[in-house]
Backbone as JSON, one array per atom type, in Angstrom:
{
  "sequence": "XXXXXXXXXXXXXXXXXXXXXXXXXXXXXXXXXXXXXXXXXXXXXXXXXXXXXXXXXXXXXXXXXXXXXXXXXXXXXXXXXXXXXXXXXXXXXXXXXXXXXXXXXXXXXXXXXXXXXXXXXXXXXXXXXXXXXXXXXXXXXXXXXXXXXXXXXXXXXXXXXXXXXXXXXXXXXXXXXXXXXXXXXXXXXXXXXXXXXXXXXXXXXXXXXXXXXXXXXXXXXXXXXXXXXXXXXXXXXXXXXXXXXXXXXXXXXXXXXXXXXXXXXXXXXX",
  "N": [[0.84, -1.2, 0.0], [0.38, 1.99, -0.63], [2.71, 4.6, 0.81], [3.63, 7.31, 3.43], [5.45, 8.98, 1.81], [4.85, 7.9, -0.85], [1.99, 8.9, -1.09], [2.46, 11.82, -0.7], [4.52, 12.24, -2.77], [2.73, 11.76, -5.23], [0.73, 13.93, -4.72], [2.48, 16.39, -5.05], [3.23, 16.01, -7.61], [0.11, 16.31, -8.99], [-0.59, 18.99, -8.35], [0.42, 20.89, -10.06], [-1.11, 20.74, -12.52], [-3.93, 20.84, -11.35], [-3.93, 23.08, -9.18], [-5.13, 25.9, -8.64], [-6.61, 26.08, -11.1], [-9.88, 25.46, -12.72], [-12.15, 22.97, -12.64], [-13.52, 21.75, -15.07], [-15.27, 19.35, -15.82], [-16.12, 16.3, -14.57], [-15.71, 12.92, -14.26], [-17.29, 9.44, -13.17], [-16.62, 6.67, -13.84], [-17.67, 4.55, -12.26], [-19.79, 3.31, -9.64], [-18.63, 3.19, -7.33], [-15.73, 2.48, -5.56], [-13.18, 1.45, -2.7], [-15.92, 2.01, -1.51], [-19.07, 3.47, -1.48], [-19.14, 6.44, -3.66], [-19.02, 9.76, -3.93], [-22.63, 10.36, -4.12], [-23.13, 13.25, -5.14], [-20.73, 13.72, -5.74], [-20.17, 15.26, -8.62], [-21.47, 17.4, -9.27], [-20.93, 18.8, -7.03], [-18.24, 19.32, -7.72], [-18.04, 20.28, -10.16], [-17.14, 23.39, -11.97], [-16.08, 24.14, -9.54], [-13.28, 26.01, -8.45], [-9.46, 24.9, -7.68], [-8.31, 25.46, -5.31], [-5.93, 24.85, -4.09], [-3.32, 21.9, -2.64], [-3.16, 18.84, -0.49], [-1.75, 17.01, 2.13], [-3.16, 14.19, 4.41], [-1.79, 12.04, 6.67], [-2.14, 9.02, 5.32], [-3.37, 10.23, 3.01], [-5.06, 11.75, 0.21], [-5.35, 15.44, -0.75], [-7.63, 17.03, -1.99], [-8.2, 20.77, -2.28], [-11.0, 22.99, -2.38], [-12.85, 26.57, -3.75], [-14.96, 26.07, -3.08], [-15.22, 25.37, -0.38], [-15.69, 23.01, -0.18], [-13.42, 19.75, 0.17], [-11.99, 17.33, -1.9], [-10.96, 14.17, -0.78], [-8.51, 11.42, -1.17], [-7.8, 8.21, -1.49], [-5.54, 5.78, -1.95], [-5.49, 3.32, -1.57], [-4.14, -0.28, -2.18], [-3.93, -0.41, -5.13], [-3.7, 2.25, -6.27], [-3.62, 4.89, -8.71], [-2.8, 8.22, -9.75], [-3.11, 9.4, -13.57], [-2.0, 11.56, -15.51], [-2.6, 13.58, -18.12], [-3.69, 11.15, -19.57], [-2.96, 9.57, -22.41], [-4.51, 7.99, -23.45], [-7.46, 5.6, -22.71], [-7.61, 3.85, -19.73], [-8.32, -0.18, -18.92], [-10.16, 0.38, -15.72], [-9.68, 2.87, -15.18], [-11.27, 4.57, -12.9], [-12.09, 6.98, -12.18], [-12.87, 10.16, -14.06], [-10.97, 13.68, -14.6], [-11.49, 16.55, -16.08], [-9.87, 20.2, -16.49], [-9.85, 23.45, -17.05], [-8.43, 24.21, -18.24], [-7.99, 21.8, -20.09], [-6.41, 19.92, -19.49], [-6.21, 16.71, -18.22], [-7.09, 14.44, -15.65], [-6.92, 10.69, -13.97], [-7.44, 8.58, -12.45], [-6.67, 5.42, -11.47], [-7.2, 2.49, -10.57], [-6.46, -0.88, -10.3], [-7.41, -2.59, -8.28], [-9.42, -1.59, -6.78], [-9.31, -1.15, -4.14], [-9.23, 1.65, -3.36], [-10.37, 5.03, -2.18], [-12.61, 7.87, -2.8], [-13.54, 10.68, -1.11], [-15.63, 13.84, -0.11], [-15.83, 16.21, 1.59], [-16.88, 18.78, 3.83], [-14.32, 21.26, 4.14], [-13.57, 22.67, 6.56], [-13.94, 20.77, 8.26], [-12.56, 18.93, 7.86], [-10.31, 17.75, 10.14], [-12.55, 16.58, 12.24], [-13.27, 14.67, 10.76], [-13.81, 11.07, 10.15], [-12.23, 9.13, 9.2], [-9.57, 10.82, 10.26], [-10.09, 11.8, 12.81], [-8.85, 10.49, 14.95], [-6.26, 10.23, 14.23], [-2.73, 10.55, 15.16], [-0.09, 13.11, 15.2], [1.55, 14.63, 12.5], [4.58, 13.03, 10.83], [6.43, 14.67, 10.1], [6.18, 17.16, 10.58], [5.95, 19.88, 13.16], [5.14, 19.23, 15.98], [5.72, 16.4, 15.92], [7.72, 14.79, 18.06], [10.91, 14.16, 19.86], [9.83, 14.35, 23.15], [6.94, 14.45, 22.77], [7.03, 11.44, 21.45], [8.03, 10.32, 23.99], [5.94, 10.31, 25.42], [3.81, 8.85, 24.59], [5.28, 6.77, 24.62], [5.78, 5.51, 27.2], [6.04, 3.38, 29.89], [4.84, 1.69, 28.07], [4.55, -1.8, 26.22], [4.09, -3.05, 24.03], [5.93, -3.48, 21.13], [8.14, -1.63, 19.78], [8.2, -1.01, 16.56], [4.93, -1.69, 16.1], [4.3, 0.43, 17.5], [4.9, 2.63, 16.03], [3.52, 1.61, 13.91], [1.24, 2.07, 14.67], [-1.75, 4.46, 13.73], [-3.09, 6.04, 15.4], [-0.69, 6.96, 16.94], [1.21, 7.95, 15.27], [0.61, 9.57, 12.31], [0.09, 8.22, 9.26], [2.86, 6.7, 8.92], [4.15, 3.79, 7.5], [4.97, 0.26, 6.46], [7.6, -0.25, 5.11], [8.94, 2.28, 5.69], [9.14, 2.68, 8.03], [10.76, 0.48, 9.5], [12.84, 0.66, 7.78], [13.91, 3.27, 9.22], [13.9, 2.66, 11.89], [16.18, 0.55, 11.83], [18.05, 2.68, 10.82], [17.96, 4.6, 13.43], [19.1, 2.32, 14.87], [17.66, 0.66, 16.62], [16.23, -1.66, 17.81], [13.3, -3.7, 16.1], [11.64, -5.28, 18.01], [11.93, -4.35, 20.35], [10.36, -3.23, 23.35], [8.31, -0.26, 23.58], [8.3, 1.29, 26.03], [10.69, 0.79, 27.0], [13.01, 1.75, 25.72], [15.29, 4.07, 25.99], [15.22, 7.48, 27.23], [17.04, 9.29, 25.79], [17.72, 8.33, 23.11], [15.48, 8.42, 21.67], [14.85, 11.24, 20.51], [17.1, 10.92, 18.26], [15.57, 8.77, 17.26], [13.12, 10.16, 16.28], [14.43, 11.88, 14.41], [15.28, 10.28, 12.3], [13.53, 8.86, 11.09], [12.08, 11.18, 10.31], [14.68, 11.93, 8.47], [14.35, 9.55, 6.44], [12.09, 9.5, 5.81], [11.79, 12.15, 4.0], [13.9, 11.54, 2.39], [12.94, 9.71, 0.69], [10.86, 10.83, -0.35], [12.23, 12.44, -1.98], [13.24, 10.92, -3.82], [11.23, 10.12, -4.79], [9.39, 7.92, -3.61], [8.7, 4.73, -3.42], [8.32, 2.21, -5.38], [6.81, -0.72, -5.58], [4.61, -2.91, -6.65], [2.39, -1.98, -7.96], [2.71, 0.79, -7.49], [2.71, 3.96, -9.66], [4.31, 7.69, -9.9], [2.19, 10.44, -10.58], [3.08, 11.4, -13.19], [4.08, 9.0, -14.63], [6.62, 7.99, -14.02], [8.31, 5.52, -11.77], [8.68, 5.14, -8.36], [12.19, 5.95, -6.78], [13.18, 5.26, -4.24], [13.73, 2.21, -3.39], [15.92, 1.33, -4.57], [17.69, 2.75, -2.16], [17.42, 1.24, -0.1], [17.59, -0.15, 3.0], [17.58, -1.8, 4.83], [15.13, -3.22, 4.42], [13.08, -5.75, 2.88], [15.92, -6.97, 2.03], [16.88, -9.47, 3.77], [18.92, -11.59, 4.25], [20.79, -10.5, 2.49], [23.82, -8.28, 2.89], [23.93, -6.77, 5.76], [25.17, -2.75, 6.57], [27.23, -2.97, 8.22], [28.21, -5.46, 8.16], [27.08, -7.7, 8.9], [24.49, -10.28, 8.44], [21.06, -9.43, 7.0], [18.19, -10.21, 9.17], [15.17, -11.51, 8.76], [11.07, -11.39, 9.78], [8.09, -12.5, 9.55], [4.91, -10.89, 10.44], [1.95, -10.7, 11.54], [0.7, -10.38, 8.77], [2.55, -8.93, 7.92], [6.11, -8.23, 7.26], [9.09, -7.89, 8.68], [12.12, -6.35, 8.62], [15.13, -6.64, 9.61], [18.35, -5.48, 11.44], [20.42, -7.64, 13.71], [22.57, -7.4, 14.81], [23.11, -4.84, 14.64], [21.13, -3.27, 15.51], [19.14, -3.04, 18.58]],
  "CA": [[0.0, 0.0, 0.0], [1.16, 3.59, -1.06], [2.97, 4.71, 2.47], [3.43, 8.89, 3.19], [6.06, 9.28, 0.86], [4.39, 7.95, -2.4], [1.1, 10.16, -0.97], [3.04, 13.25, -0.85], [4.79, 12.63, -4.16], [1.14, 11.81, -6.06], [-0.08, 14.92, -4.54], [3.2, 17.3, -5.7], [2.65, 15.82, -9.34], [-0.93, 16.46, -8.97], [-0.42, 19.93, -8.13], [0.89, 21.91, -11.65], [-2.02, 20.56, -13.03], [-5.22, 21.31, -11.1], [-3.97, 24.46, -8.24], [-5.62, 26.9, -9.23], [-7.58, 25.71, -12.5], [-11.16, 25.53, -12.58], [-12.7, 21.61, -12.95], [-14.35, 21.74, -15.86], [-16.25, 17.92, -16.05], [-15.44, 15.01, -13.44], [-16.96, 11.86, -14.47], [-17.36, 8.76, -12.64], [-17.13, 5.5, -14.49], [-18.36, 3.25, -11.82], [-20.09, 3.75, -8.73], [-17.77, 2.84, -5.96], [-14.16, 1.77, -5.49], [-13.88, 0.75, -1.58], [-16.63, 2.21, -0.99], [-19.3, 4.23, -2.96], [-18.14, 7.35, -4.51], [-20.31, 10.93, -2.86], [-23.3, 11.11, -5.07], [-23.04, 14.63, -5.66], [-19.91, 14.49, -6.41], [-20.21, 15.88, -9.64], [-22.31, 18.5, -8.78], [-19.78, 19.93, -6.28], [-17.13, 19.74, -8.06], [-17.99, 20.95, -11.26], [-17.18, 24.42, -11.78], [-15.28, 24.35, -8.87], [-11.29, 26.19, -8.53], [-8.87, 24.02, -7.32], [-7.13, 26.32, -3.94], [-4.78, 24.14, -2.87], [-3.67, 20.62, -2.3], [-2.49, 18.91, 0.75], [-1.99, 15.43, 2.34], [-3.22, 14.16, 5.83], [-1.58, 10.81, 6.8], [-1.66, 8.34, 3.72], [-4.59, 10.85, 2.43], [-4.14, 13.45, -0.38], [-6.46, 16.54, -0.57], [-7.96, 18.54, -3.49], [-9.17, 21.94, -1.83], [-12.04, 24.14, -3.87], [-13.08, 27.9, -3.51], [-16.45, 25.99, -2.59], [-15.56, 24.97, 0.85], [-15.01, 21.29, -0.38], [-11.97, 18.98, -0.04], [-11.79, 16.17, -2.06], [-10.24, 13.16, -0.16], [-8.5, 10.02, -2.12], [-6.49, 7.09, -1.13], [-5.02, 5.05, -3.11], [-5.41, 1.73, -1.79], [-3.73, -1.08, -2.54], [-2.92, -0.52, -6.3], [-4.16, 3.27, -7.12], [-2.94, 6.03, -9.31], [-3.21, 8.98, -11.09], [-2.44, 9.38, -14.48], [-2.02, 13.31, -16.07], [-3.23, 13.35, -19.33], [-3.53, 9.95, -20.7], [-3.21, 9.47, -24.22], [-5.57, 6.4, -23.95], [-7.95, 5.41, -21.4], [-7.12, 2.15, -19.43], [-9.31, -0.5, -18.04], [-9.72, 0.2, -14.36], [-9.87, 4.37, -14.97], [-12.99, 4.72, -12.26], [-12.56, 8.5, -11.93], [-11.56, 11.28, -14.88], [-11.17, 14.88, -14.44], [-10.67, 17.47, -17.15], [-9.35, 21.4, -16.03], [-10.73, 24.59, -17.8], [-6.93, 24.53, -19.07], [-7.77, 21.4, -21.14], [-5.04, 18.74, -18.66], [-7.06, 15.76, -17.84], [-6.39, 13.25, -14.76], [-7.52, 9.41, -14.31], [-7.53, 7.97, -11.36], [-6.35, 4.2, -12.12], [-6.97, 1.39, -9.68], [-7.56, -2.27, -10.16], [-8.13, -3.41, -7.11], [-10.38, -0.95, -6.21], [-8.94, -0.65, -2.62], [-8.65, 3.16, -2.75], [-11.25, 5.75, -2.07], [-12.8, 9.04, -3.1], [-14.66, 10.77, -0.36], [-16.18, 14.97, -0.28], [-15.91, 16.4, 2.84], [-16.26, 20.15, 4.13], [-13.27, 21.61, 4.47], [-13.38, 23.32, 7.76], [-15.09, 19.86, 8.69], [-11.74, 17.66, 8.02], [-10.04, 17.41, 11.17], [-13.38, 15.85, 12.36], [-14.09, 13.65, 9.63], [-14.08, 10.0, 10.85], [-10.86, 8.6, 9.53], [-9.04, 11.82, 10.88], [-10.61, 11.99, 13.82], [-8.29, 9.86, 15.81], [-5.44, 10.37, 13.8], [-1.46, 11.01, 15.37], [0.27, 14.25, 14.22], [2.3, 13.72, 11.62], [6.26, 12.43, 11.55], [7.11, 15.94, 9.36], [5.34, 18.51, 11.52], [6.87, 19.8, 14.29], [5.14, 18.42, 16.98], [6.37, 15.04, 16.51], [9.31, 15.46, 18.49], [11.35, 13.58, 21.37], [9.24, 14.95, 24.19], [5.69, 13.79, 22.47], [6.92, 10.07, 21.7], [8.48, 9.92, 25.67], [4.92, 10.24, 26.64], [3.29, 8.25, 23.85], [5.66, 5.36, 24.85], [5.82, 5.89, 28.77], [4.96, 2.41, 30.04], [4.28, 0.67, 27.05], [5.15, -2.97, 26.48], [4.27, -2.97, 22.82], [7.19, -3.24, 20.47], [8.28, -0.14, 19.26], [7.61, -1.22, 15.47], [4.03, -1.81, 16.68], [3.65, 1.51, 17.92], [4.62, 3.71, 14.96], [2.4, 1.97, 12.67], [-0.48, 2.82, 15.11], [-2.0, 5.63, 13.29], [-2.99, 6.97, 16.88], [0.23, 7.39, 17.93], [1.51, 9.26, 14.41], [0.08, 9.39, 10.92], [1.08, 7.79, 7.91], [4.02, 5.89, 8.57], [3.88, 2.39, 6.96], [6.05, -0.99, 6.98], [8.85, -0.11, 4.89], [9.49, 3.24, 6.37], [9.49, 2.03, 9.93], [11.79, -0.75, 9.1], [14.45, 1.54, 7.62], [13.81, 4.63, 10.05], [14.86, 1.93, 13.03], [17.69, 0.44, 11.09], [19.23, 3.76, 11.02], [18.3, 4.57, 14.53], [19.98, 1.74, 15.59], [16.51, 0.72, 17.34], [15.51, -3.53, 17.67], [12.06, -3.39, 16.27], [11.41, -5.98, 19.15], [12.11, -3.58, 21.83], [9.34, -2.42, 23.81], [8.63, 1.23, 23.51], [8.67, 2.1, 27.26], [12.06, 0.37, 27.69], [13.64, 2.59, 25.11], [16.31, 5.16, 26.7], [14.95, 8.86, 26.69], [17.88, 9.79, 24.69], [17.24, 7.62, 22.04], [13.92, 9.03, 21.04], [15.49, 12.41, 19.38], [17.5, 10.09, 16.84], [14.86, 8.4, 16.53], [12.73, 11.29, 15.12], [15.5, 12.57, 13.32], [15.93, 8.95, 11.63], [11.95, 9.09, 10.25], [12.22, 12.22, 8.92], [15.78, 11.73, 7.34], [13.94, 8.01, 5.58], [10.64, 10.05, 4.65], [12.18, 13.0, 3.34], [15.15, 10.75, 0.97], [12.05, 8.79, 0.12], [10.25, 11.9, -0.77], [13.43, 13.27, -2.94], [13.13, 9.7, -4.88], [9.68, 9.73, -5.52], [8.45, 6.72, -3.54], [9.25, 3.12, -3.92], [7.68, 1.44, -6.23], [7.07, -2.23, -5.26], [4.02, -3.51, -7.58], [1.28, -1.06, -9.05], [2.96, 2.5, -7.63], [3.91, 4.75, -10.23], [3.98, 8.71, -9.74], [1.34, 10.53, -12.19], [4.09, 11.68, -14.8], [4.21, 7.84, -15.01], [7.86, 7.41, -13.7], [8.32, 4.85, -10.61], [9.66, 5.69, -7.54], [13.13, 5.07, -6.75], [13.64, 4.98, -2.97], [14.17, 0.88, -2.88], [17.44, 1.36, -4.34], [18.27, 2.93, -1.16], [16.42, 0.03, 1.14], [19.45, -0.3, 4.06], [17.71, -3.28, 5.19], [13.92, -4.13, 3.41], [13.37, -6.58, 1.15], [16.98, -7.48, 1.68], [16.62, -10.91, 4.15], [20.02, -12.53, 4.24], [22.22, -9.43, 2.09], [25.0, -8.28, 4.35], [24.03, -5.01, 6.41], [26.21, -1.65, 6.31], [28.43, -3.42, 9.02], [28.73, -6.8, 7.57], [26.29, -9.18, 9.33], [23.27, -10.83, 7.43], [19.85, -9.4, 7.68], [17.1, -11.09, 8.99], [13.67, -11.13, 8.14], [10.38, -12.46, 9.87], [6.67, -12.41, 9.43], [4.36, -11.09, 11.65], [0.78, -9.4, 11.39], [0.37, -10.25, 7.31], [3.94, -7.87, 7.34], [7.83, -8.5, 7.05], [10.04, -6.97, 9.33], [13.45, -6.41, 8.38], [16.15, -5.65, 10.9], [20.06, -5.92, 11.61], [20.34, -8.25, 15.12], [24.22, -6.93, 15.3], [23.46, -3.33, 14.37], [20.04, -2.57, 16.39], [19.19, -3.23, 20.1]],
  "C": [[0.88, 1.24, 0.0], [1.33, 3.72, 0.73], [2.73, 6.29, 2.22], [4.25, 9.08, 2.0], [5.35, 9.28, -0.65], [3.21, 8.78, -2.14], [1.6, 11.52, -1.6], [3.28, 13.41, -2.33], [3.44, 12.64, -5.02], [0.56, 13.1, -5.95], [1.31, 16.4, -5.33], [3.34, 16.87, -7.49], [1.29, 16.3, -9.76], [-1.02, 17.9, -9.49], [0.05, 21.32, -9.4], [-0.23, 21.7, -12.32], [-3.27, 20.72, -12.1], [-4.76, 22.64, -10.14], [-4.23, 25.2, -9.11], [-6.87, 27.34, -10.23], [-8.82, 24.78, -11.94], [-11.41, 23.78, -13.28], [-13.99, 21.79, -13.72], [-15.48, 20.31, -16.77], [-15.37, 16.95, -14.89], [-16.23, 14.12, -13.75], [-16.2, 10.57, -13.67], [-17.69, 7.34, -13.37], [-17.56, 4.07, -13.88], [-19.18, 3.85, -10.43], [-19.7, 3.94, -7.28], [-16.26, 2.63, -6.33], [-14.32, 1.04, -4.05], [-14.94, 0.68, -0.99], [-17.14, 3.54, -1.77], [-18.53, 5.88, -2.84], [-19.38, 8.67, -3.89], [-20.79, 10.97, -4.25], [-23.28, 12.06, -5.66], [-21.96, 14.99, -5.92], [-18.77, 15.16, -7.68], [-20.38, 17.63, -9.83], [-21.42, 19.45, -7.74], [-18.54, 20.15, -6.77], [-17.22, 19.82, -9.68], [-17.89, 22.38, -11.58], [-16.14, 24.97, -10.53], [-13.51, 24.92, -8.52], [-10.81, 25.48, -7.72], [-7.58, 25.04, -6.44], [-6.45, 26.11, -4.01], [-4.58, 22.77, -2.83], [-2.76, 20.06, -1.41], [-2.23, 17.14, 0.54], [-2.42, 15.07, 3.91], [-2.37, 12.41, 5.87], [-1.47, 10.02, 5.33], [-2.59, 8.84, 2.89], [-4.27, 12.09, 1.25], [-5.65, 14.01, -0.84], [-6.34, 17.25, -1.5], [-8.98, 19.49, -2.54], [-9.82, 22.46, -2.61], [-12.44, 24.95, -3.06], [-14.73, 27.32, -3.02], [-16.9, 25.56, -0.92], [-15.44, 23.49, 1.18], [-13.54, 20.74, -0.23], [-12.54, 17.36, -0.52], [-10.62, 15.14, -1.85], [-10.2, 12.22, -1.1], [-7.67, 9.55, -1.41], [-6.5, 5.96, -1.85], [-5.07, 3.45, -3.27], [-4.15, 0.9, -1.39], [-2.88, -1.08, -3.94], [-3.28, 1.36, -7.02], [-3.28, 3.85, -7.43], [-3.65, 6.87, -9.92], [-2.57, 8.84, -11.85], [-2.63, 10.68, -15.28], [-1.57, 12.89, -17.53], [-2.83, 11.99, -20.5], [-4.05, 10.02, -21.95], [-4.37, 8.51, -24.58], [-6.04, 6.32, -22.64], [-7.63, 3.9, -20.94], [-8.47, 1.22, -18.72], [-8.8, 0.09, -16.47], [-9.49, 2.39, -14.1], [-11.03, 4.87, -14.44], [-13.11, 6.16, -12.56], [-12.21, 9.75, -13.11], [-11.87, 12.89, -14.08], [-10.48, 15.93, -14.94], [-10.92, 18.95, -16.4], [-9.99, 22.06, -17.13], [-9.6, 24.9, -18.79], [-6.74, 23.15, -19.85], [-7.13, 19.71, -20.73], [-7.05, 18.03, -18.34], [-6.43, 14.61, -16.84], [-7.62, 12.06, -14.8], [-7.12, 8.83, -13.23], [-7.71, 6.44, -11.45], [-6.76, 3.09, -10.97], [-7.68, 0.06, -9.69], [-7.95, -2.98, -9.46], [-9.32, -2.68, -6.47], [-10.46, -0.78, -4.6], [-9.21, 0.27, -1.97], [-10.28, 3.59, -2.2], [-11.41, 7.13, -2.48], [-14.17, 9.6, -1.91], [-15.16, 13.23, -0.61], [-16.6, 15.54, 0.92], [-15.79, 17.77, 3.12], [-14.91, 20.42, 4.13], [-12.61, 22.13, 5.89], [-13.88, 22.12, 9.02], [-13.85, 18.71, 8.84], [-11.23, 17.16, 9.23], [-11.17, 16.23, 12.33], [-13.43, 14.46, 11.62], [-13.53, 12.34, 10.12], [-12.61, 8.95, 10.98], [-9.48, 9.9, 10.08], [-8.79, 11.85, 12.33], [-9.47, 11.56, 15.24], [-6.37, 9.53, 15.78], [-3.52, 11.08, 15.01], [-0.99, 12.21, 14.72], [1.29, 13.52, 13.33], [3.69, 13.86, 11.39], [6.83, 13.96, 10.97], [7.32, 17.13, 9.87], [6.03, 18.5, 13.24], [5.99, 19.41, 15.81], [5.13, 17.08, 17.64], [7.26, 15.27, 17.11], [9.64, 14.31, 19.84], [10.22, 13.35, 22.61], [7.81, 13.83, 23.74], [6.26, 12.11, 22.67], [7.55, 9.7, 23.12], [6.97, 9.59, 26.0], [4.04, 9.19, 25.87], [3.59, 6.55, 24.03], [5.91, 5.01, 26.15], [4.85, 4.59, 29.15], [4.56, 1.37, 29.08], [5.3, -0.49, 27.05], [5.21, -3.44, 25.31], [5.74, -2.93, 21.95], [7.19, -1.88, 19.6], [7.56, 0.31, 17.8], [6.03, -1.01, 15.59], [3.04, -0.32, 16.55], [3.98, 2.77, 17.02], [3.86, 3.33, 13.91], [1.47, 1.8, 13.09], [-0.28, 4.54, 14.49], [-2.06, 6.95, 13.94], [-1.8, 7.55, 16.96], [1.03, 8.63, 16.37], [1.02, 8.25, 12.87], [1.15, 9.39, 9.74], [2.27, 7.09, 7.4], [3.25, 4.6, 8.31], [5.12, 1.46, 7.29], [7.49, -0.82, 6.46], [9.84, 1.0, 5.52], [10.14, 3.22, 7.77], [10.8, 1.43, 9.85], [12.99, -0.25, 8.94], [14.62, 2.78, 8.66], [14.67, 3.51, 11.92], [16.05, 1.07, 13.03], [18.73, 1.4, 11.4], [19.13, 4.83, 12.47], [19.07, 4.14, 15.37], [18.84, 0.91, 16.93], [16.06, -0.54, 17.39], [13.39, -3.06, 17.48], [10.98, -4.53, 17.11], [10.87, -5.03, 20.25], [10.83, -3.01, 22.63], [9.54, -1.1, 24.33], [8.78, 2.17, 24.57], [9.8, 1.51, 27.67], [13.11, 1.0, 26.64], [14.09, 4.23, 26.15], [15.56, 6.37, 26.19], [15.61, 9.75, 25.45], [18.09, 9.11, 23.53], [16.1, 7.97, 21.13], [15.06, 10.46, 20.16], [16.04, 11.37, 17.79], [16.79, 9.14, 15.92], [14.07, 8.78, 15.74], [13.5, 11.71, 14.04], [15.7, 11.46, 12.2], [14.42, 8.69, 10.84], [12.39, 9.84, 9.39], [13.18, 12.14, 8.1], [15.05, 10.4, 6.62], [12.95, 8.86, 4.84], [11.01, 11.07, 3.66], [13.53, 12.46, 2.05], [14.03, 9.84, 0.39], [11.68, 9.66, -0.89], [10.68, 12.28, -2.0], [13.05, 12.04, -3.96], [12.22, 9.17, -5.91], [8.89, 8.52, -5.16], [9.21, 5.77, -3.78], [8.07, 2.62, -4.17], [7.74, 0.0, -5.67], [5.52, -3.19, -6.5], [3.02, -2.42, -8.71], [1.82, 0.25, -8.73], [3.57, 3.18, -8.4], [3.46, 6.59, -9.8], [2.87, 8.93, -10.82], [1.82, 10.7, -13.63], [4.38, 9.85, -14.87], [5.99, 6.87, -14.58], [7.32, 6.14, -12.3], [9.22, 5.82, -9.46], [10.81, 4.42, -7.49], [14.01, 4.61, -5.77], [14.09, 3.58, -2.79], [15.27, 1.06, -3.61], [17.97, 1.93, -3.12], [17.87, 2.32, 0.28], [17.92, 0.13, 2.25], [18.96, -1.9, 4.57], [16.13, -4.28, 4.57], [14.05, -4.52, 2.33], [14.95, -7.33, 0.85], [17.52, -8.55, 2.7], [18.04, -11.58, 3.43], [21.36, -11.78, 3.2], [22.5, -9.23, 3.19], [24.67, -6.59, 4.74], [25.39, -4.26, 6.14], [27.67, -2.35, 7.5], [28.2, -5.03, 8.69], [27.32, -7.73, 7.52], [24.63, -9.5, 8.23], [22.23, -10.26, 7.93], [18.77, -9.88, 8.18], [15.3, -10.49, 8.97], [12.17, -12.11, 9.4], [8.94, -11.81, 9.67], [5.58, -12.02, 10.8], [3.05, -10.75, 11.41], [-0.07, -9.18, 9.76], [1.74, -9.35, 7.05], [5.33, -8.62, 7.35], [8.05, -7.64, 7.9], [11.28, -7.64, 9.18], [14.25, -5.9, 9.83], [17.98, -6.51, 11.07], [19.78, -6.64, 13.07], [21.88, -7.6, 15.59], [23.96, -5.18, 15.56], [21.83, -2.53, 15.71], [19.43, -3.56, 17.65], [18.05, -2.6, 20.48]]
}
């Protein structure tokens, strides 16, 4: 599943093509994806200018001068695609600009979602609602995860891909963000040293932000909308790489837990 990184990038491709420019048709070629699609939303977003666009957690946001935000997630296998030459099977959503650009919203599993939500209304809105701040923004910080993990018995891994505790991290990110902490994703998160937490923030954001620069990692259906892949798994340090030799020699190991993989060094993290 798309993590923050490929979000973000989908939404800064997005972005040259609708900020600003007026949505001049949105059509809907099925009635649902995970779940149905807002009736009306045609009707609200026709005519509509395109403010702004954001991301919340693994969520990316089309703002309009109408007070709307249209919410998408991607799923399992979604994409956009900026101005396809050809339509593909599996193009549920289009949406042509007053400037002519046309996007396509691709997904064959139909995982993702499209939802239509006030704007002044998001923070509420249901998958929000309960949401962690997020690893970029400055009040993730040292201090917050001390108190977040204060006590806990949970493994650390565990507890950053609760959404509660912060938004949007996923399995690969984690994986490499405690790699280069230096962090056992065993460890339980209230038996982690106070002074450990800083590097550990600092070790997110340095993974999300070189992710970011890369464009994502691609692993089966993610491509950006200009159609490239991302190219962050060339710089994996330890996912996906189960028995290559870590940055200090020793073999990595791998195990299953939860429907996930966790990667980790046993020499290098504690």
């Amino acid at each position: 599943m798309p993590e923050l990184p490929e979000v973000e990038t989908t939404v800064r491709g997005l972005a040259p093509v609708l900020e600003g420019r007026t949505i001049a048709r949105i059509v809907a070629n099925r009635p649902d994806l995970r779940r149905p699609l807002p009736v009306d939303l045609g009707q609200r977003m026709t005519g509509a200018r395109v403010t702004g666009l954001g991301r919340r957690a693994k969520y990316g946001l089309i703002h309009t001068d109408r007070g709307d935000t249209m919410i998408f997630h991607l799923g399992m296998s979604g994409r956009w695609r900026v101005d396809p030459a050809e339509p593909w099977a599996h193009d549920h959503l289009l949406i042509e600009t007053d400037a002519g650009r046309r996007l396509a919203l691709n997904d064959p599993r139909r995982f993702g979602s499209v939802d239509l939500v006030a704007t002044d209304a998001l923070a509420g809105w249901g998958p929000f609602a309960a949401l962690g701040p997020e690893p970029l923004g400055a009040e993730f910080n040292a201090e917050y995860l001390a108190g977040r993990f204060a006590s806990r018995a949970a493994p650390v891994k565990a507890l950053l891909l609760d959404q509660r505790v912060v938004a949007g991290l996923g399995n690969i990110y984690v994986c490499e963000a405690l790699h280069m902490a230096g962090i056992a994703p065993s460890r339980a998160g209230g038996r982690i040293a106070a002074a450990r937490l800083g590097p550990l923030v600092d070790a997110i954001r340095a993974v999300l932000l070189a992710a970011i620069e890369a464009g994502g990692s691609s692993l089966r259906d993610y491509a950006r909308p200009d159609g490239e892949l991302g190219y962050f798994s060339k710089q994996w340090r330890v996912y996906g790489r189960e028995g290559a030799s870590c940055l200090c020699g020793a073999p990595i190991h791998r195990r299953a837990e939860g429907g996930r993989s966790t990667f980790w060094c046993p020499k290098c993290q504690r």
